[in-house]
C-alpha positions in Angstrom: 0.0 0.0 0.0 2.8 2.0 -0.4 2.5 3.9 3.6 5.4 1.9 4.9 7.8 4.3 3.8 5.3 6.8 6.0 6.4 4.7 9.1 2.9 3.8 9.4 1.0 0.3 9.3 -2.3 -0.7 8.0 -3.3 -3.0 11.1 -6.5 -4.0 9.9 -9.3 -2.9 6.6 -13.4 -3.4 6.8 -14.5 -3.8 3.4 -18.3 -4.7 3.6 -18.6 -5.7 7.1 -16.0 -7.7 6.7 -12.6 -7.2 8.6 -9.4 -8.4 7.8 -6.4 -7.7 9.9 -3.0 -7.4 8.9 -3.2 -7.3 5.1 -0.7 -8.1 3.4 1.4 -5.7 1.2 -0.8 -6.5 -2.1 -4.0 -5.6 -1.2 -5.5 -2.6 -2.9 -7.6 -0.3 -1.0 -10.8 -0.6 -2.3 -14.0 2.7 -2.2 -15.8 2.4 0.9 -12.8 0.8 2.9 -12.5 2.1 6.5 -8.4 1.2 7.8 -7.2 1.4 10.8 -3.3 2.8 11.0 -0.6 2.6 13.1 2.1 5.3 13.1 2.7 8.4 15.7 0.3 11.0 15.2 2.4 13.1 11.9 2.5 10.1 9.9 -0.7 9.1 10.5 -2.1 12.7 9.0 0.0 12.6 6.4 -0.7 9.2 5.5 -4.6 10.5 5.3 -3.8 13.3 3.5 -2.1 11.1 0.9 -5.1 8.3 0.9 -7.7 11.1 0.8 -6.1 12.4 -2.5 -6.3 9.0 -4.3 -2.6 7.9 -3.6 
């Protein structure tokens, strides 16, 4: 997913009621999605700034 490099994690996605925690590096965020992210508080805003944009 490309946030790694962010210093922050995707610990878990919902994607139609269904959860799925650590994904792996492959899985493409999907509309609708609601992630959960690990990082320190800058990274984490950045990191939505970035996925709000479409990146």
């Amino acid at each position: 997913m490309g946030l790694s490099s962010l210093g922050v994690r995707v610990a878990a996605i919902r994607r139609k009621g269904i959860r799925q925690v650590s994904p792996d590096a492959e899985t493409e965020l999907e509309a609708g999605d609601v992630i959960v992210l690990l990082g320190v508080p800058g990274d984490i805003a950045l990191a939505e700034l970035i996925l709000l944009k479409g990146g």
